[in-house]
N, CA, C and O atoms as CSV, one atom per row, in Angstrom:
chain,resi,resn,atom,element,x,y,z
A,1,UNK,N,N,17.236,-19.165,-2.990
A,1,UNK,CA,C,17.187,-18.187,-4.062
A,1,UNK,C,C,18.490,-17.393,-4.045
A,1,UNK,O,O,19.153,-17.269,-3.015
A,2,UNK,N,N,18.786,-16.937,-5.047
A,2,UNK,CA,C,20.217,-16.663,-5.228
A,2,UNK,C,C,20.304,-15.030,-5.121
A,2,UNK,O,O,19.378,-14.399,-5.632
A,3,UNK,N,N,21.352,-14.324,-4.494
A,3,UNK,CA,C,21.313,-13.184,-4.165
A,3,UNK,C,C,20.727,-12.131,-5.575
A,3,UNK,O,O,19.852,-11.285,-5.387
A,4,UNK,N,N,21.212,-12.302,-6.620
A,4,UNK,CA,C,20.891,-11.383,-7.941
A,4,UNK,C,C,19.310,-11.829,-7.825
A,4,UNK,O,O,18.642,-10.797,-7.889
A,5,UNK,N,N,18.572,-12.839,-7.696
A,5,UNK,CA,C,17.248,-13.197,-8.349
A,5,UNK,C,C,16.312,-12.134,-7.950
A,5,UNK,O,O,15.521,-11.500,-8.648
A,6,UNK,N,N,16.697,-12.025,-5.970
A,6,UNK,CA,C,16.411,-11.138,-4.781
A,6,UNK,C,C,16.557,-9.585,-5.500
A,6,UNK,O,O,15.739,-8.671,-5.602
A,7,UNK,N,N,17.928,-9.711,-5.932
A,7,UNK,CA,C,17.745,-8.213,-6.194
A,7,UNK,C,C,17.097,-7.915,-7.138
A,7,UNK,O,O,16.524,-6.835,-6.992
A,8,UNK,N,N,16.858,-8.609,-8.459
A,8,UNK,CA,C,16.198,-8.299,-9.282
A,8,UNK,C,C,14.627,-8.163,-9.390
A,8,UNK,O,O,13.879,-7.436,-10.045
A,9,UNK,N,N,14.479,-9.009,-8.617
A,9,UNK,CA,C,12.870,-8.618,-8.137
A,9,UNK,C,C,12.550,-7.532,-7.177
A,9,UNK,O,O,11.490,-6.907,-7.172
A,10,UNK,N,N,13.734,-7.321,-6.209
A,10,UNK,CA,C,13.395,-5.748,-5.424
A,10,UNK,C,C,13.376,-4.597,-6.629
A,10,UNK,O,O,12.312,-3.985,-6.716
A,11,UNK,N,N,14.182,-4.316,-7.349
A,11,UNK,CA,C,14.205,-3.278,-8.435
A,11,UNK,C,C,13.085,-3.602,-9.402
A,11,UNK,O,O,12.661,-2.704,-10.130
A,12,UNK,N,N,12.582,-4.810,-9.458
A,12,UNK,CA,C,11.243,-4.608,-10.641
A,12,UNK,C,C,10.577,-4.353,-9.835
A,12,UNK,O,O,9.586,-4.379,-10.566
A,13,UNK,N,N,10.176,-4.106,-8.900
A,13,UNK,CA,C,9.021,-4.142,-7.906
A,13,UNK,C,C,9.149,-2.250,-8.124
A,13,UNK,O,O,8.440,-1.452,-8.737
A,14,UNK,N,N,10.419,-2.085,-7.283
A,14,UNK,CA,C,10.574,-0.729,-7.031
A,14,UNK,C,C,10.632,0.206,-8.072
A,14,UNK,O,O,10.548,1.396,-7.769
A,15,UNK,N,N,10.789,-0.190,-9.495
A,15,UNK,CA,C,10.519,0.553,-10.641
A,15,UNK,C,C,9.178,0.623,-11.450
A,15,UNK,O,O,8.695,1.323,-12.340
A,16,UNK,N,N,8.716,-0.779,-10.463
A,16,UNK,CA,C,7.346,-0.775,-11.532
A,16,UNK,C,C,6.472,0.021,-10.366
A,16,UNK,O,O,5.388,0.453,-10.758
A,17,UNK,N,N,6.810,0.262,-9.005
A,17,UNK,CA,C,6.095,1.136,-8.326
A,17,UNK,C,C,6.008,2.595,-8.474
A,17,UNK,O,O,4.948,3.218,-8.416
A,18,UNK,N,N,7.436,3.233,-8.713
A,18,UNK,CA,C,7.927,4.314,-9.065
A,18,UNK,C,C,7.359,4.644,-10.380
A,18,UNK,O,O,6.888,5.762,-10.582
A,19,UNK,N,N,7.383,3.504,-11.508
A,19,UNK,CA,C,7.131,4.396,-12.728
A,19,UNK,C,C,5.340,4.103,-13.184
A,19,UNK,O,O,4.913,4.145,-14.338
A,20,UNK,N,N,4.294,3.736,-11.609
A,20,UNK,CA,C,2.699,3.808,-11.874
A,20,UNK,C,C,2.639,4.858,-11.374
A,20,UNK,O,O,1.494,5.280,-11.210
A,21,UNK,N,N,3.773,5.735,-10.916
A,21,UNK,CA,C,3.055,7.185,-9.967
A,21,UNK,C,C,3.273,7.472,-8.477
A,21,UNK,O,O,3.169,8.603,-8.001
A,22,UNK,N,N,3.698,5.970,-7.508
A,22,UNK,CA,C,3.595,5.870,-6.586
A,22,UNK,C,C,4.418,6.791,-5.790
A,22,UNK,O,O,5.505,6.666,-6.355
A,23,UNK,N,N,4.590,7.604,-4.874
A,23,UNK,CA,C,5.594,8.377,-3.999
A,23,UNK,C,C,6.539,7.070,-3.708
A,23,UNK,O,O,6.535,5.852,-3.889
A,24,UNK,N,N,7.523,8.322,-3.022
A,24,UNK,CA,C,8.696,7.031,-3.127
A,24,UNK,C,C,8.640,6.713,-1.884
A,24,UNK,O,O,9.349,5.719,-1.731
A,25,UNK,N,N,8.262,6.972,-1.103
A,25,UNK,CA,C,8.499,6.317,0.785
A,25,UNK,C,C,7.444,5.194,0.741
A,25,UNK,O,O,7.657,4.125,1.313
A,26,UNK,N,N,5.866,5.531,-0.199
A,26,UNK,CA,C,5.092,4.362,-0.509
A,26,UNK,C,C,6.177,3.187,-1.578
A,26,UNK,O,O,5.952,2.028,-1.230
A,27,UNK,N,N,6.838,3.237,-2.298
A,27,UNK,CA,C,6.664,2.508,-3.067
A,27,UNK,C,C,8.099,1.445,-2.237
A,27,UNK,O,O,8.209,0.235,-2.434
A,28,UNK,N,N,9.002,2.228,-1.381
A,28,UNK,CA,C,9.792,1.388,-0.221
A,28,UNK,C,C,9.271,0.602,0.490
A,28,UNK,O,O,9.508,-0.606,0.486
A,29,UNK,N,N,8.388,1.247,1.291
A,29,UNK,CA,C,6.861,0.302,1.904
A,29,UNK,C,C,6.419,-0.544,1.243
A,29,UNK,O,O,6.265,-1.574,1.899
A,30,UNK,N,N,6.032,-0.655,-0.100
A,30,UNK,CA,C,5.950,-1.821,-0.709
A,30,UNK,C,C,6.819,-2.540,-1.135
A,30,UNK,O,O,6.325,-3.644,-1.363
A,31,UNK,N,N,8.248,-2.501,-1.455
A,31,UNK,CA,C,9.031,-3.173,-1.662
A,31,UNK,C,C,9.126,-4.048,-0.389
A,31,UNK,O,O,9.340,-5.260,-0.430
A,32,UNK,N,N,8.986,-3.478,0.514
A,32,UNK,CA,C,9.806,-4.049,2.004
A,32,UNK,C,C,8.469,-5.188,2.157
A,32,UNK,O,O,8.742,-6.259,2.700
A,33,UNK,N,N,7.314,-5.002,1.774
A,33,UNK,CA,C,6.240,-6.058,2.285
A,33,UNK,C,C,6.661,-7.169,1.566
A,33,UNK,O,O,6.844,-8.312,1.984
A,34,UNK,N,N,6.857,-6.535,-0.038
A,34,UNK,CA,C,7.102,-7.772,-0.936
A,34,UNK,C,C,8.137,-8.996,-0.547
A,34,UNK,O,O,8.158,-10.223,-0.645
A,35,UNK,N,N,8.904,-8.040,-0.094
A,35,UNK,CA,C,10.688,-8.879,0.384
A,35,UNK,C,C,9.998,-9.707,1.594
A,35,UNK,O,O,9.969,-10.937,1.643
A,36,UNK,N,N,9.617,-9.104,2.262
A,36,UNK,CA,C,8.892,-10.142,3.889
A,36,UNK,C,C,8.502,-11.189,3.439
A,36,UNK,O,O,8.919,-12.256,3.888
A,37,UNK,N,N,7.519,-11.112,2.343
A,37,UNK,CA,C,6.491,-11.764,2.064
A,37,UNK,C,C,6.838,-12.916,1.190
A,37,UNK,O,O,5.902,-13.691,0.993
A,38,UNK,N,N,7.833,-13.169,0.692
A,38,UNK,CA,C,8.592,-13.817,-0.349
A,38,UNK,C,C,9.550,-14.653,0.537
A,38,UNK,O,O,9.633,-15.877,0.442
A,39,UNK,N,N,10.275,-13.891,1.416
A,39,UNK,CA,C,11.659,-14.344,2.274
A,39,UNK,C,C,11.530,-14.653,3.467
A,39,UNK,O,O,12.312,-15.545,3.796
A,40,UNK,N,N,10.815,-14.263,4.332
A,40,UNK,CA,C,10.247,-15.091,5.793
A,40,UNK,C,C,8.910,-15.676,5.816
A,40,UNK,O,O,7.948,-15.649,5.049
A,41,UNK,N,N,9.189,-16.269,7.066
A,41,UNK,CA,C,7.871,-17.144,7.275
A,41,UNK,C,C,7.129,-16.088,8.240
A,41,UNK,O,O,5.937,-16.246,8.506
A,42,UNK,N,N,7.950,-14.889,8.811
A,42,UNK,CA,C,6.854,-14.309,9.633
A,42,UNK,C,C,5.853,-13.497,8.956
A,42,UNK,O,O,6.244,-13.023,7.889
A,43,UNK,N,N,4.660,-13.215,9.302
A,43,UNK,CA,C,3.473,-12.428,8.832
A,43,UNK,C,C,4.323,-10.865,8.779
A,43,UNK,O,O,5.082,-10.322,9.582
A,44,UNK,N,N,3.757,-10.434,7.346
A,44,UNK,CA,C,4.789,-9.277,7.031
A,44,UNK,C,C,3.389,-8.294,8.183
A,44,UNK,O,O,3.825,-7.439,8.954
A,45,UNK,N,N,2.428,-8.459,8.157
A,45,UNK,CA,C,1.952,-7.644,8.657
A,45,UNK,C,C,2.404,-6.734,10.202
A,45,UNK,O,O,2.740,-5.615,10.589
A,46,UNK,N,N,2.156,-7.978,10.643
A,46,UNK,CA,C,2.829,-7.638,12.292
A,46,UNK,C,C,4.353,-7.036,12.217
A,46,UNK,O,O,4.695,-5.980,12.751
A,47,UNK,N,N,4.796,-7.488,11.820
A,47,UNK,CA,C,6.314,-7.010,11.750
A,47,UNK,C,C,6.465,-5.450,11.331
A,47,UNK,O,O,7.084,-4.560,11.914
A,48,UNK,N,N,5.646,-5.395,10.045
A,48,UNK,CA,C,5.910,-4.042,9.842
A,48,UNK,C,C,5.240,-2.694,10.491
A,48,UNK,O,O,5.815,-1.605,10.494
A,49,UNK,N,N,3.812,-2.953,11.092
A,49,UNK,CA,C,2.843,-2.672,11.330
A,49,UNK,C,C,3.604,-2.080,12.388
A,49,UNK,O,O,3.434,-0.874,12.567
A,50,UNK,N,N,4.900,-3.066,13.574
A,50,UNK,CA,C,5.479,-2.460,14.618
A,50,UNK,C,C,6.223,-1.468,14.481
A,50,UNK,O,O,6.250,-0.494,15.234
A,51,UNK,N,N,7.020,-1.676,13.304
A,51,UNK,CA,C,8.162,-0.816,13.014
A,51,UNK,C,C,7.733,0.524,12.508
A,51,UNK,O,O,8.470,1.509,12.546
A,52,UNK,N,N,6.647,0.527,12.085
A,52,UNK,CA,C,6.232,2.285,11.177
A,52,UNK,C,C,5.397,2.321,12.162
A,52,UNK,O,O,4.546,3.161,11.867
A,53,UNK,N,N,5.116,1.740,13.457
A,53,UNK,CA,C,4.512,2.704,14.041
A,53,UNK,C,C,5.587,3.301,15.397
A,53,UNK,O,O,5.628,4.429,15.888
A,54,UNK,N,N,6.147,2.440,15.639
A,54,UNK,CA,C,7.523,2.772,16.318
A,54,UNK,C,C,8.325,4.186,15.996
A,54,UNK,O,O,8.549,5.116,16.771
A,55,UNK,N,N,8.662,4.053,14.687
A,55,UNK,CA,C,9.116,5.127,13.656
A,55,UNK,C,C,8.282,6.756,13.818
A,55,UNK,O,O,8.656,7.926,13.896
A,56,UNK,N,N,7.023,6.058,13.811
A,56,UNK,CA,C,5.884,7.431,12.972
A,56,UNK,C,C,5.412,8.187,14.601
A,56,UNK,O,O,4.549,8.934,15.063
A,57,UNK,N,N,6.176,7.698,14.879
A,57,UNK,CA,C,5.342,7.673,16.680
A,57,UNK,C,C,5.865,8.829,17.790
A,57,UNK,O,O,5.226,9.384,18.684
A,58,UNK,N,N,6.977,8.946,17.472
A,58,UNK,CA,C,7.932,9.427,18.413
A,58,UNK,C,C,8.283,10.945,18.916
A,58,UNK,O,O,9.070,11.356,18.063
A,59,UNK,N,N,8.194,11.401,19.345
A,59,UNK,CA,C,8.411,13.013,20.319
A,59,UNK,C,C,8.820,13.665,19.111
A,59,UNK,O,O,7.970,14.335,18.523
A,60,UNK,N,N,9.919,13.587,18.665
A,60,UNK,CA,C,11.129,14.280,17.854
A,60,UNK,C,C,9.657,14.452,16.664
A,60,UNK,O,O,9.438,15.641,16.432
A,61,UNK,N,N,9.168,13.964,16.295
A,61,UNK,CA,C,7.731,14.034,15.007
A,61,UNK,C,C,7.006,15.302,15.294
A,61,UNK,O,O,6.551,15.942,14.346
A,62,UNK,N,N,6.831,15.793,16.726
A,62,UNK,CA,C,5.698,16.331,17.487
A,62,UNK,C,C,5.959,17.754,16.969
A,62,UNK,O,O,4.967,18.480,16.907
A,63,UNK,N,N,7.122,18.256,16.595
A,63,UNK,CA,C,7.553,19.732,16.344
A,63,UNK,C,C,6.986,20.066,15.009
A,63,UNK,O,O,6.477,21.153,14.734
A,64,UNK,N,N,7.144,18.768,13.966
A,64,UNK,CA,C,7.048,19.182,12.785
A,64,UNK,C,C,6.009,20.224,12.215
A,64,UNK,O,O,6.152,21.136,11.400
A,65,UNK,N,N,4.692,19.684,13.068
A,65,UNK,CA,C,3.530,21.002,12.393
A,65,UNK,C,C,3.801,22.321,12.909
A,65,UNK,O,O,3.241,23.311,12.438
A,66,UNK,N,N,4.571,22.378,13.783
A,66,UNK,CA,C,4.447,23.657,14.368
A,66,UNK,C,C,4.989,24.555,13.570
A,66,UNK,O,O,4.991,25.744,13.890
C-alpha cells in the first residue's frame, strides 16, 4: 500500500472521529488501533493494551490529583 493511501485513511479515520464528537486522545487511540489493524500481523490488542498501560501507569501520574 502506498504511503498517501496510509495517510489518507489515517485522516479519514481521524476526522470522521473528531467530527462524531469523539475527544481527541480517544479518537488517536482509535486511529492507532485502526493503523495496527490494517498494517501488522500482530494483535493490535496486546500491543496496545502494553503501551497505555505502561504510559497511564507511572509515579510522575501519582501527583496529578493532589
Amino acid at each position: 500500500m502506498e504511503q498517501i493511501e496510509a495517510i489518507g485513511i489515517f485522516l479519514f479515520v481521524l476526522f470522521t472521529l473528531l467530527g462524531s464528537g469523539v475527544w481527541v486522545g480517544l479518537a488517536l487511540l482509535g486511529v492507532a488501533f485502526v493503523g495496527m489493524e490494517l498494517f501488522t500481523s500482530r494483535p493490535a490488542g496486546d500491543a496496545m493494551i502494553t503501551t497505555i498501560w505502561t504510559s497511564s501507569s507511572s509515579w510522575t501520574l501519582t501527583a496529578l490529583p493532589l
